[in-house]
N, C-alpha and C positions, 0 to 999 in steps of 0.2 A: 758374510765374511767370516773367517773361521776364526779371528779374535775379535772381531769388534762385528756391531750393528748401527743401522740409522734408521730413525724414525724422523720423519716428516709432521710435524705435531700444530695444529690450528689449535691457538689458545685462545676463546671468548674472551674470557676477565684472567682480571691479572690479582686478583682478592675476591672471596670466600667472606661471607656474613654469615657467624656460625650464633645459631639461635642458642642461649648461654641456657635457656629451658627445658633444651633437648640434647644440647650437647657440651655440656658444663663438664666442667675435668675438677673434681675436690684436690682443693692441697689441704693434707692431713698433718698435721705438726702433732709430734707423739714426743713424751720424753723418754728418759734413756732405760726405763722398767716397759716402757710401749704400750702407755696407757696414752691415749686422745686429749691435745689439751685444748687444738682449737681444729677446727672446719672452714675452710675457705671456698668458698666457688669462684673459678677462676675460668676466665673466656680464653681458648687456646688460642693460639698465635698461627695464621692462615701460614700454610707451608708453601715453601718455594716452588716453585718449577721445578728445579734439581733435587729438593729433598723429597716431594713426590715422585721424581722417577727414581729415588735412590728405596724410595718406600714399595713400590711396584718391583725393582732389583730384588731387593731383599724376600719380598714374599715370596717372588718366582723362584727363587735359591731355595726358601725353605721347602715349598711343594717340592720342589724335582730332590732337594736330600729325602726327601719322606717317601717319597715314591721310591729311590733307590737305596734307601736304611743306608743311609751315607750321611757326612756330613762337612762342613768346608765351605768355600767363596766359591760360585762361580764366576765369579768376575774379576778385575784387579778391584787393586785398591783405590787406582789413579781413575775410575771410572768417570766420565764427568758428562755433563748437557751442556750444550750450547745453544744460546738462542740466536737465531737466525733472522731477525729480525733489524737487521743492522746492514743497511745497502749499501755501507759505504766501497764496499769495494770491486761493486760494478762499476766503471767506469763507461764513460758512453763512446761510441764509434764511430769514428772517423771515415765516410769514404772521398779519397783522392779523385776528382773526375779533372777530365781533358778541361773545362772550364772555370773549376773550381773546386771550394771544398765544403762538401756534405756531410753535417751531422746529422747522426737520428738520436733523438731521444728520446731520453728513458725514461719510462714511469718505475721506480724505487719499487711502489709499492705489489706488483706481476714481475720486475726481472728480478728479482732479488730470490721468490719464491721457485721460479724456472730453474734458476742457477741449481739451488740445493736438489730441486726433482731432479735434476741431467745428473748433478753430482751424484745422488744416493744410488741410481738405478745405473750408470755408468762404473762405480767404484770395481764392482768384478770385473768387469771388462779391464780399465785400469791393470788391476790387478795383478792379471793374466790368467784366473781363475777359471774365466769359459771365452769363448772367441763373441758371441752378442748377449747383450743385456736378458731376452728372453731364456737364453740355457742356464742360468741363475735359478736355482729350486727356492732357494730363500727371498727372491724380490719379490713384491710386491707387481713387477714391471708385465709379467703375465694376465695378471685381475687385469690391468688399464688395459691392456691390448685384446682384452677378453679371448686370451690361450687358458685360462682357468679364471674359475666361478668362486676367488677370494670374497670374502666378509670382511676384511680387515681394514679396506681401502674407503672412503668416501668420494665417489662420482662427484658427487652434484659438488665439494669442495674441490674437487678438479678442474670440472667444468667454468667456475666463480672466477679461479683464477688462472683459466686458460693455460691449463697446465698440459703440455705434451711431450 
């Protein structure tokens, strides 16, 4: 999309155990000449979801100002993640037959993740950016339909959650 992008993100764990051995952060307390007066080893504090993709933004910002001897955001400010992880607002479906009435339902935990795949690779089409999901040069939607040999995408977590 020409202002915004979507990633489709499988989160393992939702906390980071950071070995305080190998990866201890010193709080340095200095007084006001900036002589040392105490050493603290301090275990960091596991980052969010949002502030690691705000930590991934920011790096990709700085490589592409360094590559163009530029400097600036590329992004907004308002830039934000959502987790997607919240089915509430699949609701389940109703079919009206001649004798009665048929639900189907839903497992939360496949439609909720379908919804966002149709949405992210849908959104240009939306749009009106190109007339089908494949003429999108930035989806992903190519790799899965194998029109191109992407590295970006994970199969087999496609496959898990019968994503099409």
């Amino acid at each position: 999309m020409p202002n915004h992008f979507h990633w489709l993100v499988y989160v393992r764990e939702t906390e980071v155990d950071f070995n305080v051995s190998q990866g201890a952060i010193e709080s340095i307390v200095t007084d006001s000449r900036g002589a040392t007066l105490s050493r603290t080893p301090t275990k960091p504090k596991p980052a969010t979801l949002n502030q690691s993709i705000g930590i991934i933004l920011a790096s990709y910002t700085r490589a592409v100002n360094k590559q163009n001897k530029a400097s600036g955001s590329l992004f907004r400010q308002k830039t934000k993640a959502d987790c997607v992880t919240n089915p509430q607002e699949i609701s389940p479906t109703y079919y009206n037959l001649g004798f009665g009435t048929r639900i189907r339902l839903h497992d939360p935990e496949k439609d909720y993740p379908q919804a966002c795949f149709n949405y992210v690779h849908q959104n240009p089409v939306k749009a009106g950016l190109v007339k089908h999901a494949e003429d999108w040069e930035f989806s992903s939607f190519k790799d899965i339909c194998g029109l191109r040999a992407g590295k970006l995408i994970n199969r087999e977590r496609i496959k898990e959650f019968e994503l099409k």
